[in-house]
N, C-alpha and C positions, 0 to 999 in steps of 0.2 A: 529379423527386421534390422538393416543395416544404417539405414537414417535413424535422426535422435528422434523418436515419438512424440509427435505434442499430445497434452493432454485428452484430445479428443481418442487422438490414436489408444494410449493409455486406458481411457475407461472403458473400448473396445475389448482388450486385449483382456483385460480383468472379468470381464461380463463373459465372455471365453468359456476361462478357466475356472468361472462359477458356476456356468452352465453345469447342472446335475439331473438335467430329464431322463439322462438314460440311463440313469441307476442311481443310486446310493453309492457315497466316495469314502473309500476307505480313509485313514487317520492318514494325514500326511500331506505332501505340499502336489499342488500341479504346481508347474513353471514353465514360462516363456522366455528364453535369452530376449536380446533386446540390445544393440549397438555390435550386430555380428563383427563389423568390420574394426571393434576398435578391440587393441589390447586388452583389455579391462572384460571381465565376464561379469554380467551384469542382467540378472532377472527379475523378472514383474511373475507375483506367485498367486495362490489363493491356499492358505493353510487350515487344512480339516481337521478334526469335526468343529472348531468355531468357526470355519467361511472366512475369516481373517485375511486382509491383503497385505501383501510383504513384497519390499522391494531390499535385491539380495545382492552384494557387489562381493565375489570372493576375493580373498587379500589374505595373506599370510603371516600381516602386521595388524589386529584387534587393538583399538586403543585401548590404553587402560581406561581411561573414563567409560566406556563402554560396555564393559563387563558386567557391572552392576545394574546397567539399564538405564543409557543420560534419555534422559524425556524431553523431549524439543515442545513439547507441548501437550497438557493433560492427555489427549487423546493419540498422541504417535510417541512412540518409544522407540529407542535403536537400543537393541540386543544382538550378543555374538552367537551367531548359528552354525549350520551347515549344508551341504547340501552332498547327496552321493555322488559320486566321479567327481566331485570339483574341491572337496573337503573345507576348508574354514572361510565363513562368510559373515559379515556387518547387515546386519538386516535393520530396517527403517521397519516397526510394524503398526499398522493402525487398528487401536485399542477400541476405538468409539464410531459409531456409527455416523455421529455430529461430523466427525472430522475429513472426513471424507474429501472434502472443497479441498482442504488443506493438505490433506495427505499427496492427491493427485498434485498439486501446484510445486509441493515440495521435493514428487519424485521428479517430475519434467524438468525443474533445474537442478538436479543432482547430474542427470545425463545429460544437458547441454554442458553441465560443468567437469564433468566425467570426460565427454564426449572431445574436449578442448587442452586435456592433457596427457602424458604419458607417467608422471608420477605415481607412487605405490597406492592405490585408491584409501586404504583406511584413514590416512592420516586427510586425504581432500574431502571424503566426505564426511568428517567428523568435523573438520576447521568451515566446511560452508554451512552445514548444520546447527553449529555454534553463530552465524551470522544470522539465520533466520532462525534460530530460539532471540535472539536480540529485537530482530523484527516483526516477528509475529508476538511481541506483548501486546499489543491493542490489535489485534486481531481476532473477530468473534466466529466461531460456527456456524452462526443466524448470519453472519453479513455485516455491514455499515447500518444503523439506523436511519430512520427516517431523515432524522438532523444530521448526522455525519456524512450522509449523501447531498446533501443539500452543501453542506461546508465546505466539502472535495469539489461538487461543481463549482462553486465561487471561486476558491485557488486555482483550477486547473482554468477556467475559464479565461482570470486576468491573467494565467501565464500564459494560456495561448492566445490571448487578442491581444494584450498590452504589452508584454516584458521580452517574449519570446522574437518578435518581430524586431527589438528594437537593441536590446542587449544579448542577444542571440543565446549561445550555450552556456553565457554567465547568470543568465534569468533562472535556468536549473537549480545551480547551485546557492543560488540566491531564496531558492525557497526551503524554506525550513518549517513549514506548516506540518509535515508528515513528523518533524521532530518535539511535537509540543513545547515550540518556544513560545516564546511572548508576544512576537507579531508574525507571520504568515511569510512574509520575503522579508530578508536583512540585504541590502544592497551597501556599499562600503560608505554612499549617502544619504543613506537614510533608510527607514525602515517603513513597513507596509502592513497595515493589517488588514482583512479582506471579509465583510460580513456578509452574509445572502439571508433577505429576507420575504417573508411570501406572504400570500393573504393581503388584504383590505390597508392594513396601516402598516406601509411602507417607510417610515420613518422614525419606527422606534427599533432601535437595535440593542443585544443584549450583551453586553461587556463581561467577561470573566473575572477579573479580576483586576483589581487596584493596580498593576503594574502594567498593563495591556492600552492604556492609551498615557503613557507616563511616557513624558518627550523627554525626562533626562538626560537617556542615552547619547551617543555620538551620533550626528547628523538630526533630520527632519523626520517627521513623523508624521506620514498620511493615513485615513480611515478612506476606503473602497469600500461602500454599500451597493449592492446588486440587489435590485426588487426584482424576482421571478415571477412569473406565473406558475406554476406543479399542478400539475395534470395528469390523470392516466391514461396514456395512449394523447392522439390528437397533437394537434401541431409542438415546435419543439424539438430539444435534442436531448438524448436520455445522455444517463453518466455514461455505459460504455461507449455511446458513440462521440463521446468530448475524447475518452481516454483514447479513442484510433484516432482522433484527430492531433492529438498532441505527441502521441506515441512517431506519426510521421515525422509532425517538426520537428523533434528532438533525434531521430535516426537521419535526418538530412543535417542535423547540426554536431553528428560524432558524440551524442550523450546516449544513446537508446539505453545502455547499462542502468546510468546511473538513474532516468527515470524510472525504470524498474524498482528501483530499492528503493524511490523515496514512494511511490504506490504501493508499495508492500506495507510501509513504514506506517503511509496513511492508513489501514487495513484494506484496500483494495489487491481481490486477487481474480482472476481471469475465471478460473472456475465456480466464481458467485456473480460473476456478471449479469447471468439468466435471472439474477432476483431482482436488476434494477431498469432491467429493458423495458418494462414496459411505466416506467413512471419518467415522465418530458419536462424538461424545462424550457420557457421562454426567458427572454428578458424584456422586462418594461423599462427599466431605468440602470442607469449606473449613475452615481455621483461619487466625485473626491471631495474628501476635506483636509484640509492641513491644519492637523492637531499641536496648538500651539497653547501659549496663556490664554485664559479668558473660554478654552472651550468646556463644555458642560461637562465633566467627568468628578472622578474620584482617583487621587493617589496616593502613594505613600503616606506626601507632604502633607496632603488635608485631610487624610484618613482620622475622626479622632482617635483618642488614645485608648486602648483596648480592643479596638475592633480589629477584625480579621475575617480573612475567606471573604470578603467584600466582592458579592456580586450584585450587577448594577445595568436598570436601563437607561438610553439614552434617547431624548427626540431629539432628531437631527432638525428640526423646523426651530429649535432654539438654537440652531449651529450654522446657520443661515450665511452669516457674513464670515463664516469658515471656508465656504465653499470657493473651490479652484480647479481651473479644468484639469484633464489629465492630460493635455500635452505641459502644462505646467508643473505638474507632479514629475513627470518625463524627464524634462529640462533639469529640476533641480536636481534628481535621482544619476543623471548622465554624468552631471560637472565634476572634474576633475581636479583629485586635491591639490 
């Protein structure tokens, strides 16, 4: 296979070399090369008698953190192996059956990232390995929950209706919701937090923490509540099809990269998308508020004394004369220091 394999390709290839109907497979690896045409020998395996998938780059250069077995995550290990005729090899191997999603996601950019350089492969796929052990800490083997699906469509939504049209590739890097900060976009004017709520009473939202509508900070401080509909199947747009939507804007805006990492960041990965296809969202409402004195919260400042881990609902029907449209939010978020 001379092209880089996307994952579908991948699990193809794997389903393969697991195939055992025509007999019982002796102890030992089957293997498939995989980027014929680039430098770098690089195979997708199945290792017997555990059925084991391994993905195998030889290299001549084993890092030392690798010797011992660095774990990118409970379920995938990178071990130094080998293989006959090619001799020493950095093998990725997946340990657990849960990981699977992950395993496939993490070999597909190994070889785009393989597939884009000529440097000695040990030391690039142990430093991009090291980037997604970083990113895959909130990253589960079941997926995004119910609620973390619901929050990622919020965020990806107002990037793609609101920020994305308006401050183009900086709306990207403006978002910091995949980094669990304290509000969802930091714009150099102000900051953005972005709630989604569903069900019957759309006006109560649920605040994390005492620091989360706290306007100390530099600049202005809006609260974006989206009232959904959630539905199974029926009108609507599911998460992955928000993510091909925003995934265009951002490859016509010169970021594709960087939205990749901060979707990873959030736990979204391409190979669990199948768990959230068939649950739709509508939108009934969107409101802005401008989180100023006088709004219904809890902070530092009035937290009393002793208390912590302060979490907290809010009715936005008592936040009433908060309300500001979002080309006002827009404007302020725009202006130039």
């Amino acid at each position: 296979m001379s092209a880089v394999p996307s994952t579908k390709d991948l699990e193809e290839l794997w389903a393969e070399l697991h195939d055992t109907q025509s007999g019982p497979v002796s102890a030992g690896r089957r293997v498939r090369r995989v980027l014929a045409d680039s430098p770098h020998h690089c195979f997708v395996g199945v290792e017997y008698p555990a059925a084991r998938r391994v993905f195998s780059v030889v290299t001549d250069n084993v890092p030392a953190n690798a010797t011992n077995g660095l774990m990118v995550t409970s379920g995938v290990v990178v071990e130094p192996g080998s293989l006959p005729d090619h001799g020493a090899t950095l093998d990725l191997v997946l340990r657990a059956g849960a990981y699977t999603d992950i395993f496939t996601a993490l070999v597909a950019d190994l070889l785009v990232r393989l597939a884009q350089v000529a440097a000695e492969p040990g030391g690039v796929v142990v430093n991009r390995l090291g980037e997604w052990q970083r990113m895959l800490a909130g990253v589960s083997p079941d997926g995004l929950s119910r609620e973390q699906q619901r929050g990622l469509f919020g965020e990806l939504h107002t990037l793609s209706d609101l920020f994305l049209p308006t401050f183009g590739a900086d709306a990207l890097y403006a978002w910091t919701g995949p980094d669990q900060q304290l509000q969802d976009f930091q714009f150099e004017q102000g900051s953005v937090e972005v709630k989604t709520v569903t069900g019957h009473d759309a006006n109560r939202v649920r605040i994390s923490s005492e620091r989360q509508l706290d306007d100390a900070g530099p600049g202005a401080l809006f609260l974006v509540t989206l009232a959904l509909d959630a539905r199974q199947g029926g009108r609507g747009v599911s998460l992955p099809e928000l993510v091909r939507q925003v995934r265009n804007q951002a490859a016509n805006l010169g970021v594709a990269g960087e939205l990749e990492q901060r979707l990873v960041r959030a736990g979204y990965l391409d190979t669990q998308s199948r768990l959230y296809e068939d649950r739709r969202y509508a939108l009934r409402r969107r409101t802005v508020h401008r989180v100023t004195d006088g709004f219904p919260r809890i902070t530092e400042q009035t937290r009393p004394v002793g208390v912590s881990d302060v979490v907290y609902t809010v009715d936005l029907l008592a936040a009433a004369r908060f309300l500001v449209g979002q080309e006002d939010m827009i404007t302020v978020l725009e202006k130039k220091a």
